[in-house]
C-alpha positions as CSV (number, residue, x, y, z in Angstrom):
1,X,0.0,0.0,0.0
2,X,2.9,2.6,0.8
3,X,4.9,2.0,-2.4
4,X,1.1,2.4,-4.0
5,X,1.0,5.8,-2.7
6,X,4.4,6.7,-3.3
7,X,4.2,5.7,-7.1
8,X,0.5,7.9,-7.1
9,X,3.1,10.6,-5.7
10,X,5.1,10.7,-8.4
11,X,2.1,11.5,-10.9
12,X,2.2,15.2,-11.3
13,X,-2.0,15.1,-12.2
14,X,-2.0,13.3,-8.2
15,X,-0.6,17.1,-7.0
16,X,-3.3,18.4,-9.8
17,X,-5.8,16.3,-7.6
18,X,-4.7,17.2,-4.3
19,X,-4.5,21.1,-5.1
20,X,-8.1,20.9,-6.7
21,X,-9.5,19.0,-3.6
22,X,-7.5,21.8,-1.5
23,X,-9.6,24.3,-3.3
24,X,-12.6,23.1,-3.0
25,X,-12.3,22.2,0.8
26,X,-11.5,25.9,1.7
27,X,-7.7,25.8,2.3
28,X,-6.3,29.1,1.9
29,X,-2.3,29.5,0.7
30,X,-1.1,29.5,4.6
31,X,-2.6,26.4,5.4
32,X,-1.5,25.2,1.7
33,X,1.8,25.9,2.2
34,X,2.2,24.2,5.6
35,X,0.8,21.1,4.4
36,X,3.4,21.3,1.8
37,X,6.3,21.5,4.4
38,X,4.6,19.0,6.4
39,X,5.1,16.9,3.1
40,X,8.4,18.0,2.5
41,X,9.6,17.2,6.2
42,X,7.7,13.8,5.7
43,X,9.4,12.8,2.7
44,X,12.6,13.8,3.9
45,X,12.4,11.5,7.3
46,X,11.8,9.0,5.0
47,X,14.8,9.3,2.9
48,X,16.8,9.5,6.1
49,X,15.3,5.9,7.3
50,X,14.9,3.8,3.5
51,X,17.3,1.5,2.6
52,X,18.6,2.7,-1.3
53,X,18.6,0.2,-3.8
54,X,21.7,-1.3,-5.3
55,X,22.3,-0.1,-8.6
């Protein structure tokens, strides 16, 4: 299920999704913009923890 996600992430019409269901939910830019460094703190967490894969 989370590599699911993570390919749907990669998708830039996912971000298309995600910004158009910000929208229409009420969001304005602050709150956008701190669910996008929430994201990007995420994300990097994760790199710090996963294993890479050998080339």
């Amino acid at each position: 299920m989370f590599t699911w996600i993570l390919e749907r992430l990669k998708e830039p019409s996912s971000w298309a999704g995600l910004s158009a269901l910000a929208l229409a939910v009420g969001l304005n830019d602050a709150e956008w913009a701190a669910i996008g460094q929430a994201g990007a703190a995420i994300a990097a967490a994760v790199a710090v923890v996963v294993k890479e894969r050998a080339a």
